[in-house]
VOGU-568760 format. One record per residue (C-alpha): residue number from 1; residue in three letters; y negated, x, z. Coordinates in nm, 4 decimals. Each point is the difference from the previous one (the first is absolute). Example, Ala and Ser with C-alpha at 12.3 -4.5 7.8 and 13.67 -1.06 7.14 Angstrom:
<nodes>
NODE     n   res         c2         c1         c3
NODE     1   ala     0.4500     1.2300     0.7800
NODE     2   ser    -0.3440     0.1370    -0.0660
</nodes>
This chain:
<nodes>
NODE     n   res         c2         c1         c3
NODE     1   unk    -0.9501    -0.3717     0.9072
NODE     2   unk     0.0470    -0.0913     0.3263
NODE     3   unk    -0.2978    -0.1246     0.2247
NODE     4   unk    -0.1457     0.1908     0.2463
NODE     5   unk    -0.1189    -0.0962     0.3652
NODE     6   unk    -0.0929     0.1272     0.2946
NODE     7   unk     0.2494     0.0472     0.2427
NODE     8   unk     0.0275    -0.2012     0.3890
NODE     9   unk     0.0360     0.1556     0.2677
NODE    10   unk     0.3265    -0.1404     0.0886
NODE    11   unk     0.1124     0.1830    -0.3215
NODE    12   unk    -0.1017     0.2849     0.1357
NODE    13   unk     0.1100     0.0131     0.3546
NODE    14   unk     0.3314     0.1017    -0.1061
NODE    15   unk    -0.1183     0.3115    -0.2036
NODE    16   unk    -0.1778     0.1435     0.2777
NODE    17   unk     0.1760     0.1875     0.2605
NODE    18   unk    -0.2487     0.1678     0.2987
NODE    19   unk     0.1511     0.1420     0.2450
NODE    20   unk    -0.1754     0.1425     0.3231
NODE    21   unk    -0.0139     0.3850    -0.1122
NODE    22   unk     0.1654     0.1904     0.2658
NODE    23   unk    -0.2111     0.2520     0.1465
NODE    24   unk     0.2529     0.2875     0.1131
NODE    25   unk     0.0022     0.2615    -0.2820
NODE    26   unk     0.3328     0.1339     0.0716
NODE    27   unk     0.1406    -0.3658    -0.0004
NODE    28   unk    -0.2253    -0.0462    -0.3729
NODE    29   unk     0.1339     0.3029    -0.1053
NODE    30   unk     0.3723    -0.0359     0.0425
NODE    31   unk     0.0313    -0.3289    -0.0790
NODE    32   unk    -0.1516     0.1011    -0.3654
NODE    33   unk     0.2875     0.2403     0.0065
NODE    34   unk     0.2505    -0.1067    -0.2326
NODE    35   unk     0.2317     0.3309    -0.0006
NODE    36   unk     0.0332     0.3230     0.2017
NODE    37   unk    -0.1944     0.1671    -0.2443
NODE    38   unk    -0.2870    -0.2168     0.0954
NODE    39   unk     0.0203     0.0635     0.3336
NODE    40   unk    -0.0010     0.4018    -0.0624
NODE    41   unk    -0.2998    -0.0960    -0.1618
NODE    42   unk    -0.1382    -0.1852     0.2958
NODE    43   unk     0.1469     0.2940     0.2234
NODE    44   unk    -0.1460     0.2759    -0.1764
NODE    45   unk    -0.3685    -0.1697     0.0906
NODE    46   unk     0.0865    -0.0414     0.3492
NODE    47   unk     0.0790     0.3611     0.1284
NODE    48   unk    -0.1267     0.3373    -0.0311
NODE    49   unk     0.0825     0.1762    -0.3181
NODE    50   unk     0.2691     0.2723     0.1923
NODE    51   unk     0.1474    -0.2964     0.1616
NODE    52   unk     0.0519    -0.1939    -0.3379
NODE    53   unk     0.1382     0.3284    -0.1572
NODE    54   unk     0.2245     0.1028     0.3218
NODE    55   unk     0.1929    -0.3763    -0.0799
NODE    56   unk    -0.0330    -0.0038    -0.3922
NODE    57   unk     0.0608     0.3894    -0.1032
NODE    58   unk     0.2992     0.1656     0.0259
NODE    59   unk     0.1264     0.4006    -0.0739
NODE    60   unk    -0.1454     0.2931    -0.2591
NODE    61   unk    -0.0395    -0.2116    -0.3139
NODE    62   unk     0.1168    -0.3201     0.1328
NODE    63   unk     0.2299     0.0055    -0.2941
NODE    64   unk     0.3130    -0.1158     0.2265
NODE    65   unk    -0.2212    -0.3168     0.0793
NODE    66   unk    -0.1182    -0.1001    -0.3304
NODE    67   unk     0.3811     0.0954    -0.1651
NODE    68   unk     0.1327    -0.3119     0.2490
NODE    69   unk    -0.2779    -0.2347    -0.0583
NODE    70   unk     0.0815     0.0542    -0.3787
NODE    71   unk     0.3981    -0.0110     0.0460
NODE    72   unk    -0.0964    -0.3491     0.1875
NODE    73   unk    -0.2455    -0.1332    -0.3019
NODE    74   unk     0.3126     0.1342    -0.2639
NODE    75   unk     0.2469    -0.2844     0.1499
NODE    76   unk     0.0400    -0.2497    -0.2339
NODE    77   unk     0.1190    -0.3316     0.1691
NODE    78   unk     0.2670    -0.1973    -0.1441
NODE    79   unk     0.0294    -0.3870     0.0875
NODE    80   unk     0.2518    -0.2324     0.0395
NODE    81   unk    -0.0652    -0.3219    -0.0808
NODE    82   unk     0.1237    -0.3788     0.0931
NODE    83   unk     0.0593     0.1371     0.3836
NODE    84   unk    -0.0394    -0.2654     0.2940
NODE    85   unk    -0.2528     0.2063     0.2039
NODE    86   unk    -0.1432    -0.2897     0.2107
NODE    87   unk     0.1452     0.1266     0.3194
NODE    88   unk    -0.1481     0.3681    -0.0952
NODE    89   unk     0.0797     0.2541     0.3385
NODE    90   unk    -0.1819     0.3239     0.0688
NODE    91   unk     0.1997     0.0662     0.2809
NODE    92   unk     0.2187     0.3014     0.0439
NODE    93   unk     0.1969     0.1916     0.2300
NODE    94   unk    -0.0748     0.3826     0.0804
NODE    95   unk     0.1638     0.1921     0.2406
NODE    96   unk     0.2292    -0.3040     0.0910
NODE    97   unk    -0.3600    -0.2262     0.0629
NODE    98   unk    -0.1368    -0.2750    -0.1621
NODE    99   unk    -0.3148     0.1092    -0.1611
NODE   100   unk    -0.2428    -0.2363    -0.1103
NODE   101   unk    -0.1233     0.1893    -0.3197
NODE   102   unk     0.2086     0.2713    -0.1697
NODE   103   unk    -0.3175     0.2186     0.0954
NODE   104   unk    -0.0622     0.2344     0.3349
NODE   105   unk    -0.3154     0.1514     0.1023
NODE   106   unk     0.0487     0.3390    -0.0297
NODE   107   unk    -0.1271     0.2823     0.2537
NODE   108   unk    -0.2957     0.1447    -0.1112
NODE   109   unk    -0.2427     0.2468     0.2474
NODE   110   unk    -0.3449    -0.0151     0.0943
NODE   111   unk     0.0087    -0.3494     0.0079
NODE   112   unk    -0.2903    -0.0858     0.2190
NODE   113   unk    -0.2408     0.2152    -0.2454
NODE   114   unk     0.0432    -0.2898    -0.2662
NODE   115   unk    -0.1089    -0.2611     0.2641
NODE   116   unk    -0.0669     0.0146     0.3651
NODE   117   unk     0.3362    -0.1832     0.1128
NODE   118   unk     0.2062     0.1502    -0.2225
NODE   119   unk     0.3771    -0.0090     0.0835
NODE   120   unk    -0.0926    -0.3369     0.2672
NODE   121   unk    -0.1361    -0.2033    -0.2953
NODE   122   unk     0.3075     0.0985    -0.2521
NODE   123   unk     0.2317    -0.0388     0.2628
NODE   124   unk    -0.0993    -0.3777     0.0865
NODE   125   unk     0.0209    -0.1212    -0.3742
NODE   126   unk     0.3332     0.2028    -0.0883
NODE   127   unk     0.1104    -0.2137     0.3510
NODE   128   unk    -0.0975    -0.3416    -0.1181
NODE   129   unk     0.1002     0.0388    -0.3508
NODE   130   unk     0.3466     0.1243     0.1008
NODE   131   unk    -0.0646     0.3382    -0.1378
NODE   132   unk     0.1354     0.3513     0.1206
NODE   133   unk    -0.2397     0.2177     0.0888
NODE   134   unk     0.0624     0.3784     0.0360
NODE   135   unk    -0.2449     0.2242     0.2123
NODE   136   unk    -0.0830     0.3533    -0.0528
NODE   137   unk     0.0445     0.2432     0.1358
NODE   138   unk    -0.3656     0.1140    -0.0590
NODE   139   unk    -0.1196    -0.3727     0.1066
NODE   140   unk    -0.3105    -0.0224     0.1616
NODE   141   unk     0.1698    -0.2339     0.3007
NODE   142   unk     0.2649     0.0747     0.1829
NODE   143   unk     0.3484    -0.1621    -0.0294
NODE   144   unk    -0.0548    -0.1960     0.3022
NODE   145   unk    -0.3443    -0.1608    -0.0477
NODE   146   unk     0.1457    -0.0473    -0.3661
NODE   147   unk     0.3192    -0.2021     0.1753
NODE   148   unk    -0.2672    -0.1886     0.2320
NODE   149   unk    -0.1731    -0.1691    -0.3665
NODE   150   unk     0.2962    -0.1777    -0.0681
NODE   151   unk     0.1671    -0.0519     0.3028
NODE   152   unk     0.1450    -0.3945     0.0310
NODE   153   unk     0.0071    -0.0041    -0.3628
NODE   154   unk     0.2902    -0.1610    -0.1235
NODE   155   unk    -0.0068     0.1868    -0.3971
NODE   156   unk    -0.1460     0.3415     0.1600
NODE   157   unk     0.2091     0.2843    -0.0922
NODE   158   unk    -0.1245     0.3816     0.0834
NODE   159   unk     0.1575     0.2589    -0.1623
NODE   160   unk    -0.0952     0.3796     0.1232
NODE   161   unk    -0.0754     0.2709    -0.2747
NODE   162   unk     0.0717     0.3042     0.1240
NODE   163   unk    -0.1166     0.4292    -0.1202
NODE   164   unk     0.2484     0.2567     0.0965
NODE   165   unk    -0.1992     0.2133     0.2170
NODE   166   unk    -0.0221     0.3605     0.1183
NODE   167   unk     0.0100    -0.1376     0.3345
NODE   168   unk     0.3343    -0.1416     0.0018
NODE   169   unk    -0.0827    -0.1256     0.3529
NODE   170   unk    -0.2747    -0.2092    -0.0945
NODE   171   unk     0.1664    -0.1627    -0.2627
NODE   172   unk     0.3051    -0.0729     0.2537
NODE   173   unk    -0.3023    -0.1369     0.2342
NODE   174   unk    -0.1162    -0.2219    -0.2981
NODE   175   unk     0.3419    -0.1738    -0.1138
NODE   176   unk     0.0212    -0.0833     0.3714
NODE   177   unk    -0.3371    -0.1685     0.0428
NODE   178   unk     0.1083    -0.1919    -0.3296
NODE   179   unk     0.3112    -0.1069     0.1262
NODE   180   unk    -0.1075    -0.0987     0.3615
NODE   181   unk    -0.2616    -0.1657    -0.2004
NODE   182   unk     0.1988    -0.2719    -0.2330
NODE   183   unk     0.0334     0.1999    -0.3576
NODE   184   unk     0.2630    -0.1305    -0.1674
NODE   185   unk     0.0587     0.3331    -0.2299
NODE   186   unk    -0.0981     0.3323    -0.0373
NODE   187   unk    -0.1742     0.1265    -0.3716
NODE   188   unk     0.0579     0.3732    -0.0403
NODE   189   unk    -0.2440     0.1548    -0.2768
NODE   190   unk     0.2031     0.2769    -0.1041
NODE   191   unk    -0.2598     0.1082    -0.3027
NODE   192   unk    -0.2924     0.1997     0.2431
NODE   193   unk     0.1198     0.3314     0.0515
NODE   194   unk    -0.3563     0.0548    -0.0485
NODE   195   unk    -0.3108    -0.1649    -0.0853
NODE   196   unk    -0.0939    -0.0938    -0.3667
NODE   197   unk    -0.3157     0.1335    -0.1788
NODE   198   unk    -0.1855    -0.3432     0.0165
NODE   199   unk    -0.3308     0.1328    -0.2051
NODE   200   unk    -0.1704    -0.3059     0.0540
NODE   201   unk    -0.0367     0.0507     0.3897
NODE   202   unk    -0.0142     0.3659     0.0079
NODE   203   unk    -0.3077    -0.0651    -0.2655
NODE   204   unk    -0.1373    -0.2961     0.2478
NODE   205   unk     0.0197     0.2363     0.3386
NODE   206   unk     0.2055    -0.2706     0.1583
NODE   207   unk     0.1090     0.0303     0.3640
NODE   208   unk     0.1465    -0.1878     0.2920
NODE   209   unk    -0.2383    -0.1089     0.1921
NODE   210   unk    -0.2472     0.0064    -0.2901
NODE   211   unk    -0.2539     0.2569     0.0337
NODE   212   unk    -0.4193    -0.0755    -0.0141
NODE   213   unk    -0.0921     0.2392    -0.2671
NODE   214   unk    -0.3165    -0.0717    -0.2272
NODE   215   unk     0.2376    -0.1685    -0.2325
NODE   216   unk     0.1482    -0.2063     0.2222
NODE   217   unk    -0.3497    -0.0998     0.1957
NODE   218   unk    -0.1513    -0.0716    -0.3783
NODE   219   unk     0.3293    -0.2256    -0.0365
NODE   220   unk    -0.0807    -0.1744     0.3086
NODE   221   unk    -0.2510    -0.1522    -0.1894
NODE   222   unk     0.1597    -0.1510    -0.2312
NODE   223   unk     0.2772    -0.1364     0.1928
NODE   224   unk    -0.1124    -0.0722     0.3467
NODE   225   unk     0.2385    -0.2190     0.0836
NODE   226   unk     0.2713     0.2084    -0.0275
NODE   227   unk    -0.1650     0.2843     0.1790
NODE   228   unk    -0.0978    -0.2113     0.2835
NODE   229   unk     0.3571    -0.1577     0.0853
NODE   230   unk     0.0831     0.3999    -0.0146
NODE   231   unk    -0.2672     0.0710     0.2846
NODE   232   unk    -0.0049    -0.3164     0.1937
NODE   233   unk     0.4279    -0.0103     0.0308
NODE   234   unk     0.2798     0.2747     0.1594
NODE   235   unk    -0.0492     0.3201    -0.1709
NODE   236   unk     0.2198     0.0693    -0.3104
NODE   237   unk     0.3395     0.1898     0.0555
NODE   238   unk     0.3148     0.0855    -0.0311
NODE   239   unk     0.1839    -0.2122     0.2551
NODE   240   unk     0.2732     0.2210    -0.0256
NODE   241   unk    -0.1596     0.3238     0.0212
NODE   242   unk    -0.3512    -0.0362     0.1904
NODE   243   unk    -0.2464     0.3107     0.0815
NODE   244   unk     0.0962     0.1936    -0.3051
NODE   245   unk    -0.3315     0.1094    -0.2131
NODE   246   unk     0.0052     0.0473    -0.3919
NODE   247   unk     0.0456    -0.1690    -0.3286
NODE   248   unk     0.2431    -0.1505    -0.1188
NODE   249   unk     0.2243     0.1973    -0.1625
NODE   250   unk    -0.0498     0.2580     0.3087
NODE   251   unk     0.1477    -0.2724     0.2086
NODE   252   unk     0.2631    -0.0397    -0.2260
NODE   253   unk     0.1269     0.2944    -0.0917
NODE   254   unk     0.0072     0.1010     0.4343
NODE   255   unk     0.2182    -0.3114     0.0193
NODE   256   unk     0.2269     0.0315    -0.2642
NODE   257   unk     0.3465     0.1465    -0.0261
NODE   258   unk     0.1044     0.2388    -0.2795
NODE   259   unk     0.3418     0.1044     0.1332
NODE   260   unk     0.1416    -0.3826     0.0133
NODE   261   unk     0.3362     0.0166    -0.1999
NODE   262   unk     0.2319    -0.3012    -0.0443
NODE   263   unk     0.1864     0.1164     0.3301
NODE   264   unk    -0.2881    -0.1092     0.2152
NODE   265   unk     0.0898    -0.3501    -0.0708
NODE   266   unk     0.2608     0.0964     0.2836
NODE   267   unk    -0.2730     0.0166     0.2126
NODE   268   unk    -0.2010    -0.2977    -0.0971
NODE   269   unk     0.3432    -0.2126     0.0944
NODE   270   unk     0.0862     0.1803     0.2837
NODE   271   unk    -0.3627    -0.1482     0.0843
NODE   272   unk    -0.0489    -0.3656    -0.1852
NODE   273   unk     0.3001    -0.2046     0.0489
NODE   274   unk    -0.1168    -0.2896    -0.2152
NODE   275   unk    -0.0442    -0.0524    -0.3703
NODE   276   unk    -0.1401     0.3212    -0.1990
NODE   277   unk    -0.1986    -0.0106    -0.2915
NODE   278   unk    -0.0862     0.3640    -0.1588
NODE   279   unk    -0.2934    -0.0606    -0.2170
NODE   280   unk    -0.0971     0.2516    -0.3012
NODE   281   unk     0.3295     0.0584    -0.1844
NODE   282   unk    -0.0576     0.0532    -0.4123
NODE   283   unk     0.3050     0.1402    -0.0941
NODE   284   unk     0.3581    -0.1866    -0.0720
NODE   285   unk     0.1835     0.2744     0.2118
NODE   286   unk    -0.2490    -0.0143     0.2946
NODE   287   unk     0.0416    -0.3798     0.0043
NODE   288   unk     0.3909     0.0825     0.0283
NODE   289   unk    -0.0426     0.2352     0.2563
NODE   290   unk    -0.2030    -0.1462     0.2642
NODE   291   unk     0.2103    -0.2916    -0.0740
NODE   292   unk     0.2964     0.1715     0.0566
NODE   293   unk    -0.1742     0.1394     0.3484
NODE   294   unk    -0.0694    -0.3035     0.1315
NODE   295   unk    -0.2716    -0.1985    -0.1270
NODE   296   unk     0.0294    -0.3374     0.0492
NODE   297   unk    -0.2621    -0.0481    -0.2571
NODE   298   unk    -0.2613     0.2384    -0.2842
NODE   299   unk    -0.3238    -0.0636    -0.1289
NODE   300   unk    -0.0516     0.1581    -0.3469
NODE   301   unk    -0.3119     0.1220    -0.0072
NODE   302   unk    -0.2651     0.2988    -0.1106
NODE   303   unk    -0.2317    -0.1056     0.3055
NODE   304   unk    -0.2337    -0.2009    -0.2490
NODE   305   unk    -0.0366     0.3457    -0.2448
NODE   306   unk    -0.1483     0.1561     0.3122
NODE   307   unk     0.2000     0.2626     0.0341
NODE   308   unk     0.1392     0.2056    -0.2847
NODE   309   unk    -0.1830    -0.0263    -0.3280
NODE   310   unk     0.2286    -0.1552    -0.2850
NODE   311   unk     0.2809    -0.0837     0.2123
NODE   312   unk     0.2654    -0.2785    -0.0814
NODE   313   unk    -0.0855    -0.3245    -0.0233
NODE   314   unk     0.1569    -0.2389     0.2580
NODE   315   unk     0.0780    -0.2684    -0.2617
NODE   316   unk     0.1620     0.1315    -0.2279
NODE   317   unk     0.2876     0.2214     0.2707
NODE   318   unk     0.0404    -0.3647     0.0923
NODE   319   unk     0.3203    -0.1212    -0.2584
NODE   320   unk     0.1876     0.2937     0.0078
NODE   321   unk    -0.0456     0.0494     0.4328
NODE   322   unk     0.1121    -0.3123     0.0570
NODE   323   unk     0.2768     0.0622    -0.2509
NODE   324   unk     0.0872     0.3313     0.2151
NODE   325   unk    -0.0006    -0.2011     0.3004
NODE   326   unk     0.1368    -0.2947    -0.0255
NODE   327   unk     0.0175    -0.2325     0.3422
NODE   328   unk    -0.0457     0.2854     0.1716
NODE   329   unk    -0.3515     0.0325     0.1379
NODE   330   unk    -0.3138    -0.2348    -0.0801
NODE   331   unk    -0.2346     0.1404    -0.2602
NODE   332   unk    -0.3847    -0.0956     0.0168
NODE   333   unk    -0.2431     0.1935    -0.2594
NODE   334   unk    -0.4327     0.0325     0.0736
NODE   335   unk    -0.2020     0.2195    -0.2136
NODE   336   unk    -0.2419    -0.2170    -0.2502
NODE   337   unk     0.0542    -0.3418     0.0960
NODE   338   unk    -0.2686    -0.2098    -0.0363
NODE   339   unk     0.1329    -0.3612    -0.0382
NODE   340   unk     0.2020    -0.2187     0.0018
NODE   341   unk     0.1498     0.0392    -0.3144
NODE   342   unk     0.0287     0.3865     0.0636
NODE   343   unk     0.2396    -0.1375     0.3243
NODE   344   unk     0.2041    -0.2403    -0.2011
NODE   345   unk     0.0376     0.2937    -0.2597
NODE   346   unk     0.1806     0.2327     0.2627
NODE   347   unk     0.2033    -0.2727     0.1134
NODE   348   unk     0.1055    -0.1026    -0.3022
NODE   349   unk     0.0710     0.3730    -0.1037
NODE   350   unk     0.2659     0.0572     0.3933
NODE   351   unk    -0.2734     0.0297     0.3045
NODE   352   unk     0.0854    -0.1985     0.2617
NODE   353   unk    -0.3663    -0.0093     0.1196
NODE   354   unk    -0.3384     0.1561    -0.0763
NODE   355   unk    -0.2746     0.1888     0.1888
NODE   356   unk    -0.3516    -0.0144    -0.0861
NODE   357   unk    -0.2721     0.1734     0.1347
NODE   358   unk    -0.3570     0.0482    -0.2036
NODE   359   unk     0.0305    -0.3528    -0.0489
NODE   360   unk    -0.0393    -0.1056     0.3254
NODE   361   unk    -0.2227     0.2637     0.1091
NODE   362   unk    -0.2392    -0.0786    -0.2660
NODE   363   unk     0.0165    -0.3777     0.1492
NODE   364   unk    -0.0665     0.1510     0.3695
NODE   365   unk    -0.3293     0.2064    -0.1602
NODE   366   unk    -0.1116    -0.2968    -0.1465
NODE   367   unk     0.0110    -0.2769     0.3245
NODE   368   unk     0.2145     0.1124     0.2685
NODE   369   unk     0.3020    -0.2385     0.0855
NODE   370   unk    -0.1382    -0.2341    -0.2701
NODE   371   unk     0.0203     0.2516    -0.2728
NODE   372   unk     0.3436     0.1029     0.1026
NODE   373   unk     0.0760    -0.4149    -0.0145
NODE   374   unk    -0.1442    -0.0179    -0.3231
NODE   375   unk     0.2066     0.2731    -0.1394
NODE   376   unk     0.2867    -0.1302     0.1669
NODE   377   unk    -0.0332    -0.3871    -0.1841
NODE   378   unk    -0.0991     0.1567    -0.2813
NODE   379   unk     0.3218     0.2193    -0.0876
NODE   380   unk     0.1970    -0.2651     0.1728
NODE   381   unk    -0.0903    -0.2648    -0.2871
NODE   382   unk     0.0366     0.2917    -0.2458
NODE   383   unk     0.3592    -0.0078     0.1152
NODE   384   unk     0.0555    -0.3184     0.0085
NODE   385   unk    -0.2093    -0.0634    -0.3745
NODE   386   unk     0.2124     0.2228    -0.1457
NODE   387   unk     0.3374    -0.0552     0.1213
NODE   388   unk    -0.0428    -0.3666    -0.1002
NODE   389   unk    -0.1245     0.0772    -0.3423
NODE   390   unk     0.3478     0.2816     0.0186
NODE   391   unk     0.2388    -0.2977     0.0680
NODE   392   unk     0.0941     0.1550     0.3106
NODE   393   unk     0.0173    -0.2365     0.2881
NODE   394   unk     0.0958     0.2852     0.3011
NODE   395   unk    -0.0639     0.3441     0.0105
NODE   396   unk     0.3945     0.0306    -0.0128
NODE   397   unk    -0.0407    -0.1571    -0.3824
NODE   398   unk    -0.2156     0.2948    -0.1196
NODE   399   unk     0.1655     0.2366    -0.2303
NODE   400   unk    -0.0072     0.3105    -0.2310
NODE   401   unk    -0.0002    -0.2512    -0.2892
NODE   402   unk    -0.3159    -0.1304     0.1614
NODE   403   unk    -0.1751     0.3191    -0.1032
NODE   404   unk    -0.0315     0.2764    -0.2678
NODE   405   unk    -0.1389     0.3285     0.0831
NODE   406   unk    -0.1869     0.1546    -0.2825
NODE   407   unk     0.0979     0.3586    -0.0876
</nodes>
C-alpha cells in the first residue's frame, strides 16, 4: 500500500481556484448559461408570466411550433472526416453582403415589453457582430431612433419588416422613413391577413401598453424590476401606430390587410426600389410566384407556428424550393431554430441564411444587450462547433449530404 501524508500547501495551491464572485445576477446568470435553452430558463424568471408566454407561445395548439422543433431534433448529421478545417469561416453573403454569421435577427413586435430598450439594445449587438437586423413593423421604436443605435457602425445592417396595411398611405409613409433612414431591404410578411389565435395571451390579458389590473399589480411583486423600468422609461407603444387603445389582436386585426393578392407586389415596387424580401411563403408554388414577381429574396417561414395551427414546416419546403428556384432568388428559412446546429442544418439542406427570433428575445428578457450577446456567442460557437466536427470549412462547403431529414 502506498503511504499516506498530509498534503503542503504548495500542493495545494494549484487545486484551488477562487475567484472574486461577481455580484451582478444577470452577469451570474448568463454566464452559467451554457445553451439557449438555459437562457429561456433564466428568461422565464426575469419577466412577467404574459410577457414570457407573448415570446415563447405561439397559435391554437402550438402544434405548428412543436412540429418544427421536432423536424429540427429528426436531422441526423452526417460527417465527413479527414477535412483541413483550421481556417474554419462563418462568413456569408446575403443579399449581395458579407454577413458575419449565416444568422439575421429577425423582426419580431413588442419588443420593448421583453426589456426596456428593446429594439436599441438588439440593434447595437446585431451592429457589432456583423449581423442583419430586421425591424418590425409593430417595433416599439421607430425606424429612425432604431437607425440612430447603430449609426457609424461599420457591420450594422437594418433591414425594414414591413405589414400590408389598410392604410396604403401609411405604409407608403413607412417605406419612405426606412429608406431616408439607411435600410438596406425591405421584409414583406405576406402570412397576416389576420391575426392568429395566440391562446396564451388572450388567456394572460396582454396589451400594449400593459394594463395595471390586480394581476398585473400582484405580478409587480414578484418582478419589480421589470415593472419599474416599465414605469420609470417612455411609455410602451407601437412606434408605428401610436394613440390606438386595445389588445393585441384588436390592434392587429385594424392594421392588417385581408384583400392583399400577389398583384400588390406592384405596388410595394412601385414604392421600395431596393432589395425585397417577402417573408411567410410555405408553399413550393408561392415561393415561385413571388419569385417570379420580383422578389429579390423569400424567407420560408410559418411566423414561428404563430399563425396557423399545423402549418408547414419551414425545413423541410427547404430541398425541394431551392430545387424550384434555382439561382434565382435567395432563400432564408425561421420557424424553430434554436441553435446553432438547427442553422447549419438549413444551410446544409439550400438556405442561404437563417432568421431567428425567440432565441434572441429570450436573451433580451434575460439581461438586456448582454443577453442578446450571450445568445449571439452562444449560437455563433454552435455554428462554428458543428461545422468543424461536419468537415465543412465555409458555409459554401455545406451540403444535402451533410444532413438527413427523418421522415
Amino acid at each position: 500500500m502506498s503511504p499516506r501524508q498530509m498534503p503542503r500547501w504548495s500542493q495545494l495551491q494549484d487545486l484551488i481556484k477562487l475567484q472574486r464572485p461577481d455580484l451582478s445576477p444577470t452577469k451570474r446568470h448568463l454566464a452559467g448559461a451554457l445553451t439557449v435553452a438555459d437562457v429561456r430558463d433564466v428568461a422565464r424568471r426575469r419577466v412577467p408570466r404574459a410577457v414570457f408566454d407573448y415570446v415563447d407561445g405561439s397559435a391554437e395548439t402550438e402544434a405548428s411550433y412543436r412540429r418544427a422543433r421536432a423536424a429540427y431534433e429528426g436531422i441526423e448529421f452526417q460527417p465527413r472526416a479527414l477535412q483541413d478545417v483550421s481556417a474554419l469561416s462563418t462568413e456569408t453573403t446575403v443579399l449581395g453582403v458579407p454577413a458575419a454569421v449565416p444568422f439575421c435577427f429577425a423582426p419580431t413586435g413588442f419588443t420593448r415589453l421583453m426589456h426596456h430598450e428593446g429594439e436599441a439594445a438588439v440593434a447595437r449587438v446585431a451592429g457589432e457582430r456583423g449581423i442583419p437586423y430586421a425591424v418590425s413593423t409593430l417595433g416599439t421604436s421607430t425606424p429612425e431612433a432604431v437607425a440612430e443605435q447603430v449609426r457609424g457602425m461599420a457591420g450594422a445592417r437594418l433591414w425594414f419588416q414591413l405589414y400590408v396595411w389598410r392604410d396604403r398611405a401609411a405604409a407608403e409613409e413607412l417605406m419612405a422613413r426606412a429608406e431616408k433612414a439607411g435600410y438596406e431591404a425591405l421584409v414583406l410578411t405576406v402570412d397576416v391577413p389576420v391575426a392568429g389565435a395566440r391562446l396564451r395571451d388572450m388567456r394572460n390579458g396582454l396589451s400594449v401598453p400593459p394594463a395595471l389590473t390586480p394581476r398585473t399589480v400582484l405580478d409587480m411583486g414578484r418582478h419589480p424590476r421589470w415593472w419599474g423600468n416599465v414605469l420609470t422609461t417612455e411609455p410602451i407603444d407601437f412606434a408605428a401606430m401610436r394613440g390606438w387603445d386595445g389588445t393585441i389582436g384588436e390592434k392587429l386585426n385594424a392594421l392588417f390587410d385581408p384583400t392583399m393578392t400577389l398583384a400588390d407586389l406592384d405596388w410595394v415596387r412601385s414604392n421600395w426600389r431596393k432589395p425585397l424580401i417577402v417573408k411567410g411563403i410555405q408553399t413550393v408554388d408561392d415561393a415561385r410566384a413571388v419569385t417570379d414577381a420580383g422578389a429579390d429574396a423569400i424567407v420560408l417561414s410559418n411566423h414561428g407556428g404563430r399563425q396557423l395551427d399545423r402549418a408547414p414546416v419551414p425545413v423541410r419546403l427547404l430541398p425541394a424550393v431551392r430545387e424550384a428556384l434555382g439561382p434565382r432568388a435567395q432563400v432564408l428559412v425561421d420557424s424553430g431554430i434554436l441553435s446553432g446546429a438547427d442553422i447549419v442544418a438549413a444551410l446544409a439542406l439550400g438556405a442561404t441564411s437563417t432568421l431567428v427570433g425567440r432565441a434572441y428575445l429570450y436573451g433580451l428578457m434575460a439581461g438586456g444587450q448582454a443577453g442578446v450577446e450571450r445568445v449571439a456567442d452562444i449560437m455563433t460557437a454552435e455554428v462554428r462547433r458543428t461545422m468543424a466536427l461536419l468537415g465543412a470549412a465555409t458555409v459554401a462547403d455545406l451540403a444535402p449530404g451533410h444532413v438527413r431529414l427523418s421522415g
